[in-house]
Every structure is written in structure tokens, then in C-alpha cells.
C-alpha positions as CSV (number, residue, x, y, z in Angstrom):
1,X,74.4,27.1,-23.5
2,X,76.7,24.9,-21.4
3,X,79.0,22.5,-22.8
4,X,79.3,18.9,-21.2
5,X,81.8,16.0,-22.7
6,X,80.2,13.0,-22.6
7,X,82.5,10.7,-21.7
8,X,84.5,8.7,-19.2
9,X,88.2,9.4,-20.9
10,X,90.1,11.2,-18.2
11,X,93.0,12.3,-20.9
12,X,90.3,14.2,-23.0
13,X,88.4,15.8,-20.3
14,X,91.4,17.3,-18.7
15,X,92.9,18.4,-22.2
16,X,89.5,20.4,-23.1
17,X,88.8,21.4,-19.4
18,X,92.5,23.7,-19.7
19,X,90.2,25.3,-23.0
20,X,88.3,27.3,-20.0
21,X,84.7,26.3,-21.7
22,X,83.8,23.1,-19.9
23,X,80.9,23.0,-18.1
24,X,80.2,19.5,-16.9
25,X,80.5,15.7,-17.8
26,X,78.3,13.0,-18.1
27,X,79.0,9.4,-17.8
28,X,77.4,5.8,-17.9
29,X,78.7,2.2,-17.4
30,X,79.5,1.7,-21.0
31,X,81.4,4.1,-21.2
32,X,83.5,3.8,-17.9
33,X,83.7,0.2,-18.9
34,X,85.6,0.8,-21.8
35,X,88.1,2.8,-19.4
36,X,89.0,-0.6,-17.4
37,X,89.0,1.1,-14.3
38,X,86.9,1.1,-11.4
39,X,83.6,3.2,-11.4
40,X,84.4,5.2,-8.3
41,X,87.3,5.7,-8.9
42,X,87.1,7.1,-12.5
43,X,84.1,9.6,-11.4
44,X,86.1,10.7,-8.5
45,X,89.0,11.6,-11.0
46,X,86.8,13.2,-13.3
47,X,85.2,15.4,-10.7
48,X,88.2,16.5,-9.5
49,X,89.0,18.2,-13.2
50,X,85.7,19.6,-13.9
51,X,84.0,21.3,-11.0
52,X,80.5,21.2,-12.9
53,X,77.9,18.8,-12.6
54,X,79.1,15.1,-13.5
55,X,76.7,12.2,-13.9
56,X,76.6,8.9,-12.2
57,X,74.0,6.7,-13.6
58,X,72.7,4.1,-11.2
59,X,72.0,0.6,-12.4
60,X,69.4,-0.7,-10.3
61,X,65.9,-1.0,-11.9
62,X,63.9,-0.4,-9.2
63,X,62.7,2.1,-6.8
64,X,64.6,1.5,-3.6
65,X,67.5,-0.4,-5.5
66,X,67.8,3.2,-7.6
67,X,67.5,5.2,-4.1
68,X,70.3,3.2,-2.2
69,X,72.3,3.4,-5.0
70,X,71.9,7.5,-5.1
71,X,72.6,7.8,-1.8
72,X,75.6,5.9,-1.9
73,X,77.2,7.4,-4.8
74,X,76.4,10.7,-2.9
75,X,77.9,10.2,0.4
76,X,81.2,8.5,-1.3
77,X,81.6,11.0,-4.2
78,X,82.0,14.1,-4.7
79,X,79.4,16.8,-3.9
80,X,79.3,17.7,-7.7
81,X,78.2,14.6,-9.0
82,X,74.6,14.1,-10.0
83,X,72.6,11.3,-9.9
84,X,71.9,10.3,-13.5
85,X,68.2,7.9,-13.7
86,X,66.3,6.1,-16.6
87,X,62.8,7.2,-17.5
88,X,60.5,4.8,-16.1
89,X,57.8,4.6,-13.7
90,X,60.5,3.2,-10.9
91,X,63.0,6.4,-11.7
92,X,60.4,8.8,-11.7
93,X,59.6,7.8,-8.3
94,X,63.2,7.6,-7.3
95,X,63.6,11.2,-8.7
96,X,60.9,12.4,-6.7
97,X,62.1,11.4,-3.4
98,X,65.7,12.2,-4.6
99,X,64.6,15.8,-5.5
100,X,63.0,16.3,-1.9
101,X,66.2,15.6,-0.4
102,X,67.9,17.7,-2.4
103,X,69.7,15.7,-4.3
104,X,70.4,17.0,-8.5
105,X,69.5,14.1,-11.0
106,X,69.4,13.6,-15.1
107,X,66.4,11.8,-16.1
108,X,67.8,10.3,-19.0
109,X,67.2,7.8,-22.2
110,X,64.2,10.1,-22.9
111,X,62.5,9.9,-26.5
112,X,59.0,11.5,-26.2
113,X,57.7,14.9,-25.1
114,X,55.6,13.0,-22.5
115,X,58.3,11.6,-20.5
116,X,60.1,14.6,-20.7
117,X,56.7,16.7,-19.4
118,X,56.5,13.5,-16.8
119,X,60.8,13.8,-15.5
120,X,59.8,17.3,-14.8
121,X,56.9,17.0,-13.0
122,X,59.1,14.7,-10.6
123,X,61.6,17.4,-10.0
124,X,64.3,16.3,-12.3
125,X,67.5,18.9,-12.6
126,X,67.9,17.5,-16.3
127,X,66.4,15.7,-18.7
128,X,68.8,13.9,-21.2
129,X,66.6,13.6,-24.7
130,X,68.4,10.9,-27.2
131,X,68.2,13.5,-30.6
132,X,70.7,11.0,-32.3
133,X,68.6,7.7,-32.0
134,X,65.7,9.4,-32.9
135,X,67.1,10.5,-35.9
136,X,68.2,6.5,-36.8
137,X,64.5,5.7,-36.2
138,X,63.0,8.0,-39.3
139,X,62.1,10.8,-36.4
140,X,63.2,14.3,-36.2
141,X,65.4,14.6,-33.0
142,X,65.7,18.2,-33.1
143,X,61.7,18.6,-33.6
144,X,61.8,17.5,-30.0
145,X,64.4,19.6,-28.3
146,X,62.1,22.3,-29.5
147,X,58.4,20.7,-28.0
148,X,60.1,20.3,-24.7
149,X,61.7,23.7,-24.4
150,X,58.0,25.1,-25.3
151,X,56.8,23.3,-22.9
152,X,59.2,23.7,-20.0
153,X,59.1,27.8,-21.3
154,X,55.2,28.2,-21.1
155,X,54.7,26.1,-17.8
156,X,57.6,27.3,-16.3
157,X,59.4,24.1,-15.1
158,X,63.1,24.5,-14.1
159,X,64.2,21.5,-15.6
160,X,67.1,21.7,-18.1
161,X,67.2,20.4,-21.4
162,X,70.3,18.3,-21.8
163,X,70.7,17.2,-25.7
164,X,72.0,14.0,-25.6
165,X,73.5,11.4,-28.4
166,X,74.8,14.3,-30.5
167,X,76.2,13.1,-33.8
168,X,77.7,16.1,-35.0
169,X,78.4,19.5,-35.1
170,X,75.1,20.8,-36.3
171,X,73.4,18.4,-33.6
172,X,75.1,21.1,-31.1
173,X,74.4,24.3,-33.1
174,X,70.7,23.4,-33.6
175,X,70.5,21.7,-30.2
176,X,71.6,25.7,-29.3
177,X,68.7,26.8,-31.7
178,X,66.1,25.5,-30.3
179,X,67.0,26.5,-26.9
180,X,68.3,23.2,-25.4
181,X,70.3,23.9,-22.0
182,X,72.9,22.6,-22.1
183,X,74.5,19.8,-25.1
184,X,76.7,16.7,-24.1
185,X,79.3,16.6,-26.2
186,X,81.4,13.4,-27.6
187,X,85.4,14.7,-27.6
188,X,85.6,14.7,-31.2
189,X,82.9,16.6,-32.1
190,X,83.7,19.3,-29.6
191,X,87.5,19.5,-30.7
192,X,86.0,19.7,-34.4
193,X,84.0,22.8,-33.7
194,X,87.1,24.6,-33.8
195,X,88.5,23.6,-36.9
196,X,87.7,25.5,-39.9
197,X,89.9,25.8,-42.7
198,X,90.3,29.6,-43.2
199,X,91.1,29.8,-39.4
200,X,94.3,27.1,-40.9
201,X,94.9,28.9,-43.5
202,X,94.7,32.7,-41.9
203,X,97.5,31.3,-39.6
204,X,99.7,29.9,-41.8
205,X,99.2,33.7,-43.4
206,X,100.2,35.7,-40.7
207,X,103.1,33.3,-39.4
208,X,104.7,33.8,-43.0
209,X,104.4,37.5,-42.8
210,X,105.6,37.7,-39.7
211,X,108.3,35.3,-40.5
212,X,109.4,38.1,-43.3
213,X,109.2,40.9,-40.7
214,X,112.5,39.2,-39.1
């Protein structure tokens, strides 16, 4: 399973990238805008710490707006960035015609089996399924991590499963479970799958008897 942070924090992403188990990062204008900086500019910076696939969400709401935007954002930035596209009928056709020119995209804001079954059919790299909001509608996020990896598995689609709006650390370990991809990670809850207290308190253990070795 690979690990992306999803944010736009350039401090945080190159603290865990020296961890060695980074695999990507995804980004959107909320979260850039809460950075200050400019857009470019702050992807840019972020691809040049994490060599892994980093989304770029387009804004445009239709078809040609979302492909003018892609190929901008590919010709300016960095060949690792992806182009990162909401599920609807005018970014499933822009994923299409993305996909036949080779260009790697994140279908994302996806809450249903069927437009996950749909992003694939149009060739998407990753689909980014909300488990989070789900969850804060009554629904079972998790339930459909699992109905779109059974689906991808038996048909044999390529698309990756990218859980998305995690909430906590057993959003990652069951996102792992039930065979999601890859999970996109806020900072916190990556740096708090480390902690344990026993791991504290096995340190402080060892450091004293080694302290009385001296």
C-alpha cells in the first residue's frame, strides 16, 4: 500500500519524506490556499521533495476548460504531477481524452461504486473515494473501498484505489484491509501511526539501562 500526504504544507511533506516511506502527495485549491502562496509555485516545490505522483486538481467545470487546464499544468510542471479531475460527466470525458495522450489523472470526490466503475472505464490512473464524508452521512465508507476493489479485481481494471478523507488511523489500516491502493494521508494522522506508548516507554527502558552501563 503506498502512502500519500494529503496536503499542500511544504514543512510537513519534506519532514516525513526524510522517513523514506512517502510515496506521493495530493493537493487541491483549499488546501494550497491556505498556504498563501502561488499554485505553481507550491506544486513545483512539492514535486521537487517527493518524486511520486503529486496531484494538481483543475478547476474548470467543463470539458475543454478541464483539458486546457491539464495540458497546461503538464507542460509547466513537473513530469510527476498528475492531473487530479472531479467525477462528472464533463471530467469523465476529459479523462478519457487525457488518458489517450498519456497523461496520469485522479478521478476524485467519488461516493458511489458507479462512478468509481464509470472513472475506470475512462481510463483514470486513480480514483479518490471520500470514506470520511461517507461516514458523516450515516454510510459505511469502508463498505465501499471494498465494492470497488471487487470490482476493479474481477474485471480487471488498472485503476488504483486511492482512499481519500481519512479521519484516522484505522481509516488507513482498514483502508489497507480491504485492499485500497494506496491511502492519502493528513500529516497528523500519519505522524500518529508511530506513536504507541510501549514503544515510549521501551525507550525510556533501555536509555536508563544503558545510562547505568556507563
Amino acid at each position: 500500500m503506498e502512502f500519500f500526504l494529503d496536503t499542500a504544507d511544504v514543512d510537513e511533506i519534506r519532514e516525513i519524506a526524510a522517513w523514506g516511506i512517502l510515496d506521493g502527495v495530493t493537493t487541491n485549491p483549499s488546501l494550497i490556499k491556505k498556504s498563501g502562496r502561488d499554485f505553481k509555485e507550491v506544486v513545483r516545490e512539492i514535486a521537487s521533495i517527493c518524486s511520486g505522483p503529486i496531484s494538481a486538481e483543475v478547476t474548470a467545470m467543463d470539458t475543454a476548460g478541464m483539458l486546457e487546464q491539464a495540458r497546461q499544468l503538464k507542460r509547466e510542471l513537473p513530469d510527476n504531477v498528475i492531473i487530479k479531475i472531479p467525477c462528472t460527466p464533463e471530467g469523465l470525458a476529459a479523462t478519457k481524452v487525457l488518458t489517450e495522450e498519456g497523461i496520469d489523472t485522479n478521478v476524485t470526490l467519488i461516493f458511489s461504486t458507479s462512478q468509481a466503475l464509470m472513472a475506470a472505464k475512462a481510463g483514470a490512473t486513480y480514483v479518490s473515494p471520500f470514506i470520511g464524508r461517507i461516514d458523516d452521512t450515516g454510510h459505511d465508507g469502508m463498505n465501499l473501498i471494498a465494492e470497488i476493489t471487487e470490482i476493479y479485481n474481477i474485471h480487471g481494471f488498472e485503476t488504483k484505489v486511492l482512499a481519500a478523507s481519512i479521519r484516522s488511523v484505522q481509516d488507513i489500516i482498514d483502508s489497507a484491509k480491504f485492499g485500497a491502493d494506496v491511502a492519502t494521508i493528513p500529516p497528523k494522522f500519519l505522524k500518529a501511526m508511530y506513536n504507541h506508548p510501549l514503544t515510549d516507554k521501551g525507550l525510556a527502558d533501555f536509555l536508563a539501562d544503558w545510562a547505568k552501563t556507563g
